[in-house]
KEKE-3310 file (N, C-alpha, C; in steps of 0.2 Angstrom, whole numbers, plus 5000, padded with zeros to 4 digits):
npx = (5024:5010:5002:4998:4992:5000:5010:5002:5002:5013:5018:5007:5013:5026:5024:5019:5029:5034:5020:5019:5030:5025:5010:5000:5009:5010:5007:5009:5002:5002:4992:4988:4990:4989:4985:4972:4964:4964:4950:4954:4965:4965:4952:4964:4973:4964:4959:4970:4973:4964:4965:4980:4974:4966:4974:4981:4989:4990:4985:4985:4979:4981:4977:4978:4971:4973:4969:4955:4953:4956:4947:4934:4938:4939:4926:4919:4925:4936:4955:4969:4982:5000:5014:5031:5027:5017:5000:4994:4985:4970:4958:4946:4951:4955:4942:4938:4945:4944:4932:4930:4942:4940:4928:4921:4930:4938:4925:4920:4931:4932:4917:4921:4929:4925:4912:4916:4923:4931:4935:4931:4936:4932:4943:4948:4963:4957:4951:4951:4961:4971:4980:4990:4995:5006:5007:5016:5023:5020:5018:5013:5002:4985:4994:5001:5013:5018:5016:5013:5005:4995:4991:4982:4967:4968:4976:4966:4956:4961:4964:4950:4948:4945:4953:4958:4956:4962:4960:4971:4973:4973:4973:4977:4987:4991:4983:4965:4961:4959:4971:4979:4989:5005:5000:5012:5020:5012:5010:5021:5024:5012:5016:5028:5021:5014:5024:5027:5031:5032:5033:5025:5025:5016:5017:5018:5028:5041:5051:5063:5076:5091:5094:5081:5075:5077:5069:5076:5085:5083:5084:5084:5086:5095:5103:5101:5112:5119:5110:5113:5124:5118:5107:5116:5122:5112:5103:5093:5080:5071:5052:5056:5062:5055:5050:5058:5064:5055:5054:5066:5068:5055:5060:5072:5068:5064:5054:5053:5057:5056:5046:5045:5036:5028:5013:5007:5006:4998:4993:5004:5007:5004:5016:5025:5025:5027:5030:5047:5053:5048:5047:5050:5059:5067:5068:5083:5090)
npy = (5073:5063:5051:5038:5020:5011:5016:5014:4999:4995:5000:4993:4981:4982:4979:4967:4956:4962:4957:4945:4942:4949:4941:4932:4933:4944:4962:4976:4989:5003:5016:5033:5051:5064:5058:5051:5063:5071:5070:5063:5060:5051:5041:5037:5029:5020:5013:5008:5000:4990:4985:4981:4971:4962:4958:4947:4950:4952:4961:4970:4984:4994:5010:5024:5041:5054:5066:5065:5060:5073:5081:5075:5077:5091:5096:5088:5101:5097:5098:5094:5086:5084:5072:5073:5069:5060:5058:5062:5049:5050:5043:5048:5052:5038:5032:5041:5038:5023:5025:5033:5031:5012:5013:5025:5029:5014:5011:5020:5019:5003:5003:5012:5005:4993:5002:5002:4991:4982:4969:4970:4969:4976:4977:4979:4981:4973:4964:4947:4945:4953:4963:4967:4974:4984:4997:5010:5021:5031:5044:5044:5045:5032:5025:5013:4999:4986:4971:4959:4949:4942:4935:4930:4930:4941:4932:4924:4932:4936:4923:4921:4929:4944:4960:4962:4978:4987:4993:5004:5001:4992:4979:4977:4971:4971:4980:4982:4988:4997:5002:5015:5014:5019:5020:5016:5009:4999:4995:4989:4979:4971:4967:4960:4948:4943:4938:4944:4951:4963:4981:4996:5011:5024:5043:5059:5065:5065:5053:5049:5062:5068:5081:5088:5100:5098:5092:5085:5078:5064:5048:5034:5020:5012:5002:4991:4993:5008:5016:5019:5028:5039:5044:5048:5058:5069:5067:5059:5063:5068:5067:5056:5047:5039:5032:5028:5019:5011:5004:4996:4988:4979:4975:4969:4959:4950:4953:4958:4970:4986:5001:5018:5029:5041:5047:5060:5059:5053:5036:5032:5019:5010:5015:5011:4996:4990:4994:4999:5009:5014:5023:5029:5029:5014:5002:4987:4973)
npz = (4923:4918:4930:4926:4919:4919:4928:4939:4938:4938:4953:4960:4957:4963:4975:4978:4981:4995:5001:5001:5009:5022:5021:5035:5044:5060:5064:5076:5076:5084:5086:5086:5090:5078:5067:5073:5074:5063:5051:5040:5039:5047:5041:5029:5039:5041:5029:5027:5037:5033:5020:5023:5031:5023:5012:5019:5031:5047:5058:5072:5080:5094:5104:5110:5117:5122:5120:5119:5132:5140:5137:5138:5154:5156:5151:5165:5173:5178:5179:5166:5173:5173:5177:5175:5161:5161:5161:5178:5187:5195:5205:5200:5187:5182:5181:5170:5162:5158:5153:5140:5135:5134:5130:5120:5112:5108:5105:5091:5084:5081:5074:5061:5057:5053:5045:5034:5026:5033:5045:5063:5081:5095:5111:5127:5139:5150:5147:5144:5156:5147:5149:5162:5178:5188:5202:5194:5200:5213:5212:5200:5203:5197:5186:5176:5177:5168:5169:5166:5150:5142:5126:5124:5119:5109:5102:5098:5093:5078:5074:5071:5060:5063:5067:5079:5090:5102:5117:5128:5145:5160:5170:5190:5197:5210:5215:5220:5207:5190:5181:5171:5157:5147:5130:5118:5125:5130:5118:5110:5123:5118:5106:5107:5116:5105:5097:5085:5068:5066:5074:5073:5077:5076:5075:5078:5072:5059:5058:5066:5070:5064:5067:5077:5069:5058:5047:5034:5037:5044:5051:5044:5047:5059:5071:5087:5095:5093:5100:5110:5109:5101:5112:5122:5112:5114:5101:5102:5114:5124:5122:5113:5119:5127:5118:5109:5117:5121:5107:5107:5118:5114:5101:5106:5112:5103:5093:5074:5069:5073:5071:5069:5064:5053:5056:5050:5035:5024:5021:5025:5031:5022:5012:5021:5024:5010:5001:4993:4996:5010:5024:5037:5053:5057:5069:5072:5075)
capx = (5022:5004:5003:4996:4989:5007:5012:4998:5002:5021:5014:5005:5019:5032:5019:5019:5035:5030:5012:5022:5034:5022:5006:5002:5015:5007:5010:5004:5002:5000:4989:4988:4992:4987:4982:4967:4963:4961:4947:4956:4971:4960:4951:4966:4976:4959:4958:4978:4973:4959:4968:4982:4971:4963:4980:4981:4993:4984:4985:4981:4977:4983:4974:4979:4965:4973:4964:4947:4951:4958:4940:4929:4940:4936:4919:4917:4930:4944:4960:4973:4988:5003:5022:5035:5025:5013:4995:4992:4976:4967:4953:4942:4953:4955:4935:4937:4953:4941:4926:4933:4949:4938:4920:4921:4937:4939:4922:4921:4936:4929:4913:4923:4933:4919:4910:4922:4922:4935:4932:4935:4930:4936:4947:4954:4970:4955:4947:4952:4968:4977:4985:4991:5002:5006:5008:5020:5025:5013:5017:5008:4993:4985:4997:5002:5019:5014:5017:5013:5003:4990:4989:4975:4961:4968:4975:4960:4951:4966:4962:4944:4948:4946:4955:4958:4958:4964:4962:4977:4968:4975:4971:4981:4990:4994:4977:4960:4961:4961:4978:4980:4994:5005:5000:5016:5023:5007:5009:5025:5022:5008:5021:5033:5019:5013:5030:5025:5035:5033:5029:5025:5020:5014:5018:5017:5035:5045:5053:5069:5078:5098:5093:5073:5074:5076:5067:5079:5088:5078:5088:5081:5088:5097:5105:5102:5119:5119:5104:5116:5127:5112:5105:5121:5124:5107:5098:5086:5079:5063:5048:5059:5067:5053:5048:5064:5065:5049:5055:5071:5063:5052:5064:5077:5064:5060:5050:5056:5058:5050:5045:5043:5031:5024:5006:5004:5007:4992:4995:5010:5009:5006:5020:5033:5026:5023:5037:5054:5053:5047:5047:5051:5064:5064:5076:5081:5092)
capy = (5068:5058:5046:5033:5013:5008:5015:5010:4992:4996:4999:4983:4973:4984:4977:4960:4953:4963:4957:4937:4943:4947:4938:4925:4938:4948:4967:4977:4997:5009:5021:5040:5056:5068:5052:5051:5070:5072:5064:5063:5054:5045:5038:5034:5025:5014:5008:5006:4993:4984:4983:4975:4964:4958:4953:4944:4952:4948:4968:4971:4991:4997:5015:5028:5041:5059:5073:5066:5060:5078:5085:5072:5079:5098:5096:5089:5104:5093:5099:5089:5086:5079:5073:5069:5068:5055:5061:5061:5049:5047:5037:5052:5053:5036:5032:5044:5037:5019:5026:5037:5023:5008:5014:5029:5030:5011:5008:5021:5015:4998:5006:5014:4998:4989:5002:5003:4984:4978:4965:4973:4968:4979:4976:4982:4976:4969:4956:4941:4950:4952:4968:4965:4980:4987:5004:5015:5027:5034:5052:5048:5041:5025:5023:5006:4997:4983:4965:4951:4950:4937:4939:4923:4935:4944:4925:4920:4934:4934:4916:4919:4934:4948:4965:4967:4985:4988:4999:5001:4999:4984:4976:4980:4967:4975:4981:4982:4994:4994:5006:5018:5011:5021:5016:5013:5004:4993:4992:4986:4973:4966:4963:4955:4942:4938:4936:4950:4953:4973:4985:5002:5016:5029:5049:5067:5068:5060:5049:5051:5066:5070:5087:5090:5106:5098:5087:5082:5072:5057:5043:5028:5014:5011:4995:4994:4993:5011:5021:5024:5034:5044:5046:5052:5065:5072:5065:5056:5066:5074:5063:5052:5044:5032:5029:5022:5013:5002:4998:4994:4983:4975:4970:4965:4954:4945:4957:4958:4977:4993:5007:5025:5032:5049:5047:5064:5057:5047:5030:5031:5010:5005:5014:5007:4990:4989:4996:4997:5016:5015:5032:5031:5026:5005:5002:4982:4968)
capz = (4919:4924:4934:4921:4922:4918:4931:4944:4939:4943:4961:4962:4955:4969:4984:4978:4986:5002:5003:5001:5013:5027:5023:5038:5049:5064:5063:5079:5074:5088:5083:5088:5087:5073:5062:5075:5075:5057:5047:5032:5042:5050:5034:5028:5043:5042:5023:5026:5041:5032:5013:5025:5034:5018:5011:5025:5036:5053:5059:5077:5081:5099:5103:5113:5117:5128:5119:5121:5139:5142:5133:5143:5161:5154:5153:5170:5175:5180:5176:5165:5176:5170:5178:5167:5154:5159:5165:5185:5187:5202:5205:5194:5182:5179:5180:5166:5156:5157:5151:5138:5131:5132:5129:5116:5105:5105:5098:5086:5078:5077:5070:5056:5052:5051:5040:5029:5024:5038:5051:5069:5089:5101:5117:5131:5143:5155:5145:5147:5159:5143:5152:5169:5180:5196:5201:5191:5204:5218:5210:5194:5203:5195:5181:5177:5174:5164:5172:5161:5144:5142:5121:5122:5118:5101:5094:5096:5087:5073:5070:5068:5054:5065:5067:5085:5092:5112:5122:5137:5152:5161:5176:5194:5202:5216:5221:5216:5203:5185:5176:5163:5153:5141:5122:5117:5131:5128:5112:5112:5124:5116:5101:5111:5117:5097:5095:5078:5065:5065:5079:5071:5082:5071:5078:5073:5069:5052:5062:5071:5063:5067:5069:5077:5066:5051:5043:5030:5044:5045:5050:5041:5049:5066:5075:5095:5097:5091:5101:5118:5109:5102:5118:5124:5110:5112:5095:5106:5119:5126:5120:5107:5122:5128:5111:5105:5123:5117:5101:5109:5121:5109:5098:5110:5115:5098:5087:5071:5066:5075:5067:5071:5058:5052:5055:5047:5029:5022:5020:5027:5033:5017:5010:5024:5023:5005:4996:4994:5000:5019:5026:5043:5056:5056:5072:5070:5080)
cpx = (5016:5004:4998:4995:4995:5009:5009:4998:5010:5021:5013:5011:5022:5030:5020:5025:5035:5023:5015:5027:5030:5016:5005:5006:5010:5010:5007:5006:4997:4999:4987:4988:4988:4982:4974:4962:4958:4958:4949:4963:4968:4958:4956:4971:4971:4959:4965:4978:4968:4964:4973:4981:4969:4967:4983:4986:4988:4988:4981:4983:4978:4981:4977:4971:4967:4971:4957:4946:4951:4953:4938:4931:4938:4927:4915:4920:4933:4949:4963:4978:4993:5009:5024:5032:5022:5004:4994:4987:4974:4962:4944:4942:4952:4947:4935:4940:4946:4935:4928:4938:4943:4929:4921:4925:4937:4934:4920:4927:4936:4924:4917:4926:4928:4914:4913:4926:4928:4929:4934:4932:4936:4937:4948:4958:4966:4953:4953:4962:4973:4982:4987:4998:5002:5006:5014:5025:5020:5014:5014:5000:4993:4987:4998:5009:5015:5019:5018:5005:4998:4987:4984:4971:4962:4971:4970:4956:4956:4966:4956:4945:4947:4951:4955:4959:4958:4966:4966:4974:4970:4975:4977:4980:4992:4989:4971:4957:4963:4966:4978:4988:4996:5005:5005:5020:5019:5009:5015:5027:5019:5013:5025:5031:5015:5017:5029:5032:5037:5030:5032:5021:5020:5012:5018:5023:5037:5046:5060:5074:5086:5097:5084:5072:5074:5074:5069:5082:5087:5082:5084:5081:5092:5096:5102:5106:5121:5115:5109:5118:5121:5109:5112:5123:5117:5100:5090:5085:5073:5058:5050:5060:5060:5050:5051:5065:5061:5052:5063:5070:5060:5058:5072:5075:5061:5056:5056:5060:5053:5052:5042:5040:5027:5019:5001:5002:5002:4994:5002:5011:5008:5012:5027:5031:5027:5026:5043:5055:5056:5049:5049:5057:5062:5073:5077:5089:5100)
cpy = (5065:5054:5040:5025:5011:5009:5012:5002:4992:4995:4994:4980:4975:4980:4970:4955:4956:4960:4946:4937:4942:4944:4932:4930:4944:4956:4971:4986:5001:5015:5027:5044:5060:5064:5049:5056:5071:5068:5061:5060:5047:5038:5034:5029:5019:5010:5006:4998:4987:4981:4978:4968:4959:4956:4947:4943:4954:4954:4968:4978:4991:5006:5018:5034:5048:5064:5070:5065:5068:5084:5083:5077:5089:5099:5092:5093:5103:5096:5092:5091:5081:5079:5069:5065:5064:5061:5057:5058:5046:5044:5043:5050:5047:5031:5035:5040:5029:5019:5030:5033:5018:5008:5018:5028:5023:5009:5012:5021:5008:4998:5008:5011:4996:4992:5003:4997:4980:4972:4966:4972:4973:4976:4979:4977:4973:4964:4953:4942:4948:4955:4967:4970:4981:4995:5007:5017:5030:5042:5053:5046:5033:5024:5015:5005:4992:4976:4958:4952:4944:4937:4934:4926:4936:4937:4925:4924:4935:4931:4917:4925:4942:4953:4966:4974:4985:4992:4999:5003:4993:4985:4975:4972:4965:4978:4983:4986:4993:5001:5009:5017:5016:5016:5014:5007:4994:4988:4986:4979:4969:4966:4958:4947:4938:4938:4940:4950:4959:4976:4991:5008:5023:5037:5053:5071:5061:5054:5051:5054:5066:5075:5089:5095:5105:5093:5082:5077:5068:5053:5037:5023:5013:5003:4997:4995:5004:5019:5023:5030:5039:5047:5053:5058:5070:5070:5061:5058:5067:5066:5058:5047:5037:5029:5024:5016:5006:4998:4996:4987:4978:4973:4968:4959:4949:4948:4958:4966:4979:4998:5012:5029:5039:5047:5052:5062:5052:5042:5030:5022:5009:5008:5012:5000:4988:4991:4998:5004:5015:5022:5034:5028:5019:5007:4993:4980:4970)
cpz = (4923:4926:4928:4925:4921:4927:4940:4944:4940:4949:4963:4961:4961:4976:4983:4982:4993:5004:5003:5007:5021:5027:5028:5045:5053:5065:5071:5076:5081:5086:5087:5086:5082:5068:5065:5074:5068:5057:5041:5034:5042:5045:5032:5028:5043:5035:5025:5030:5036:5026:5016:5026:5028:5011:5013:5030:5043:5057:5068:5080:5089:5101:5110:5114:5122:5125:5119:5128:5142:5141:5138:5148:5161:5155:5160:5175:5180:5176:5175:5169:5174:5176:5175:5163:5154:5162:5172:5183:5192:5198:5199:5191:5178:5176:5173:5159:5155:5152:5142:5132:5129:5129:5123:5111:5104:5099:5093:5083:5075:5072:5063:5053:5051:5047:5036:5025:5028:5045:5058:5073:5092:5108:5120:5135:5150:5154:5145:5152:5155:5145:5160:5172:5188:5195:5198:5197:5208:5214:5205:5195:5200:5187:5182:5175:5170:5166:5167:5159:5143:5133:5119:5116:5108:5098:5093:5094:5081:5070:5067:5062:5058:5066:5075:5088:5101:5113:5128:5142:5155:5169:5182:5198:5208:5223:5218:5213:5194:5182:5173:5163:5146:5135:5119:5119:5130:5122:5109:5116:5121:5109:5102:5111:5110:5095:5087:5076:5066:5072:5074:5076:5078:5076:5074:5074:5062:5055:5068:5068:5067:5072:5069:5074:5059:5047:5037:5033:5046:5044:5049:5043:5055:5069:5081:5095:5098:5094:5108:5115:5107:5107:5119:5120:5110:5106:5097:5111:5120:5125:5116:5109:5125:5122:5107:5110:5121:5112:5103:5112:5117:5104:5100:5111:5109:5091:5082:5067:5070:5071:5068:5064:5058:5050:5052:5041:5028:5019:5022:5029:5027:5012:5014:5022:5014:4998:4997:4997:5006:5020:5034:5045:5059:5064:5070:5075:5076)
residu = (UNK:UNK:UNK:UNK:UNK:UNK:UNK:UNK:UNK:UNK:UNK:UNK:UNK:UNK:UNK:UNK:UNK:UNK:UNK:UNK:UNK:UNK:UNK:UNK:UNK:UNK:UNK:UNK:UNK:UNK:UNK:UNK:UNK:UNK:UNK:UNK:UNK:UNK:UNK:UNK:UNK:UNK:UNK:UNK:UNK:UNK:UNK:UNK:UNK:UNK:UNK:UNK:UNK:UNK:UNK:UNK:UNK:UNK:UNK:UNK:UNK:UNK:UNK:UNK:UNK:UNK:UNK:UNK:UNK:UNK:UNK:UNK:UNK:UNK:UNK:UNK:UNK:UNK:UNK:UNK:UNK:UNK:UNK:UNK:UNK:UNK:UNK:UNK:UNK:UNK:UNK:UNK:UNK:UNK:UNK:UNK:UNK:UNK:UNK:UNK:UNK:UNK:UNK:UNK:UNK:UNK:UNK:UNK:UNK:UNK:UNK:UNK:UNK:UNK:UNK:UNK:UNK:UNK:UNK:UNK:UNK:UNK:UNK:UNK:UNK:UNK:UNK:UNK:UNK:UNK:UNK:UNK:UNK:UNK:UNK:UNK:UNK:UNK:UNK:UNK:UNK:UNK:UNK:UNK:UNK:UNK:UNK:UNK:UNK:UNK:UNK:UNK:UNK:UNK:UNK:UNK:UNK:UNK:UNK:UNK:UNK:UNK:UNK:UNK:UNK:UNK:UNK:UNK:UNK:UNK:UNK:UNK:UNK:UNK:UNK:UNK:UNK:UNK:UNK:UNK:UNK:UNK:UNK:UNK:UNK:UNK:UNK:UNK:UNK:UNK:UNK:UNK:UNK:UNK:UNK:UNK:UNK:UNK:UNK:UNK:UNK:UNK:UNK:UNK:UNK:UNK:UNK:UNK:UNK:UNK:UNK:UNK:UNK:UNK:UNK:UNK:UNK:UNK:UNK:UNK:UNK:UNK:UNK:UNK:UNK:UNK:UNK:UNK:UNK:UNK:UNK:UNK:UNK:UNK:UNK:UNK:UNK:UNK:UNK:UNK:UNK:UNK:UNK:UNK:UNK:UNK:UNK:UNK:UNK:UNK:UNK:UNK:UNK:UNK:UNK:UNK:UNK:UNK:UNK:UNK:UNK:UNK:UNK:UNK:UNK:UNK:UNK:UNK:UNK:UNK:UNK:UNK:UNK:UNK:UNK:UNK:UNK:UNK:UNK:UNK:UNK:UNK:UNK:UNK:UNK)
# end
């Protein structure tokens, strides 16, 4: 059957008690993965942000950025090194992760918001020391924990109508050096401290499946109370497990919902926020 104006006004009508629900409501979306890669993601992770913003859900973008730093490190032929799954980064690498995070990737994603009729300034976690960390671990080099959150900076472009985008790169505590910060972790925080309604961290899987072989197994919804055992039977494992730890975190800490999202699927934010659908794994208090 076609998809007809009936039914495109069905749509609009569905969004309207979401779009009354959040407007006014801070969301943060950790952006990444495949949904960076692709142009055709891309594009459509971007109208998703602005169409939000100009509802007036006060959207602030979080960017990660390890296939162009692990490009940039290739062409100066530096290897990527990783342990447990963060990247080693010395005092190169992180020269690199700085130049690369906050110089490159953030501003052409501002660039693109802003051609594309959004209003966007770019950040990273040094201005106004909205990131602040110590060292990780001496084994993963200048990694950062993440200290305390200064989210000055993004109300006050929020209030003026802007779309903030940040890059994690946050300012060292501990000694006179600036951090690579995992994006999530970031991202997460900086939810925490705009006390947000939603953290979304949008990945290149469905969501959280029973079974990672099966895509039918998408568990929708999840208490905290709930995520040990998972842990414990396996269901959360590998790369799933700092992911959930964030949105754990985060909304132990006040956030009002996190959500794990398939970044593949176009438009995927505005069919979680925006209809009775949602598509991914929502964890919740």
């Amino acid at each position: 059957m076609a998809f007809n104006e009936i039914d495109r006004a069905k749509v609009l009508a569905e969004a309207l008690p979401y779009i009354q629900k959040y407007t006014g409501k801070t969301i943060v979306v950790k952006y990444g993965g495949n949904a960076m890669v692709s142009e055709e993601l891309r594009q459509a992770v971007i109208s998703d942000i602005i169409l939000l913003s100009l509802v007036g859900i006060r959207v602030v973008v979080v960017h990660g950025g390890g296939p162009e730093i692990s490009e940039f490190l290739k062409k100066i032929g530096k290897e990527s090194r990783f342990v447990d799954g963060l990247r080693y980064t010395d005092q190169e690498t992180m020269t690199v992760v700085q130049q690369v995070l906050c110089g490159q990737v953030n501003k052409d994603l501002v660039a693109t918001l802003n051609r594309l009729g959004g209003r966007a300034v770019g950040l990273c976690g040094l201005d106004g020391a909205m990131l602040q960390a110590k060292m990780l671990d001496e084994k993963y080099g200048l990694v950062g924990e993440v200290t305390r959150v200064d989210a000055a900076p993004l109300v006050e472009a929020l209030n003026g109508g802007y779309i903030p985008v940040v890059a994690t790169v946050a300012q060292g505590t501990d000694r006179e050096t600036a951090y690579n910060v995992n994006a999530d972790t970031a991202a997460a925080k900086l939810a925490v401290a705009l006390e947000a309604e939603k953290l979304i961290l949008l990945t290149d899987v469905r969501g959280l499946l029973r079974d990672p072989k099966d895509e039918s197994t998408l568990i929708p919804a999840l208490q905290l109370s709930s995520v040990p055992a998972l842990v414990r039977e396996g269901v959360i494992s590998g790369g799933m497990i700092p992911k959930v730890d964030c949105c754990v975190e985060s909304v132990r800490s006040g956030v009002g919902s996190a959500v794990i999202l398939d970044g593949r699927v176009a438009h995927s934010l505005l069919m979680e926020l925006l209809t009775d659908a949602g598509i991914g794994t929502m964890l919740t208090n």
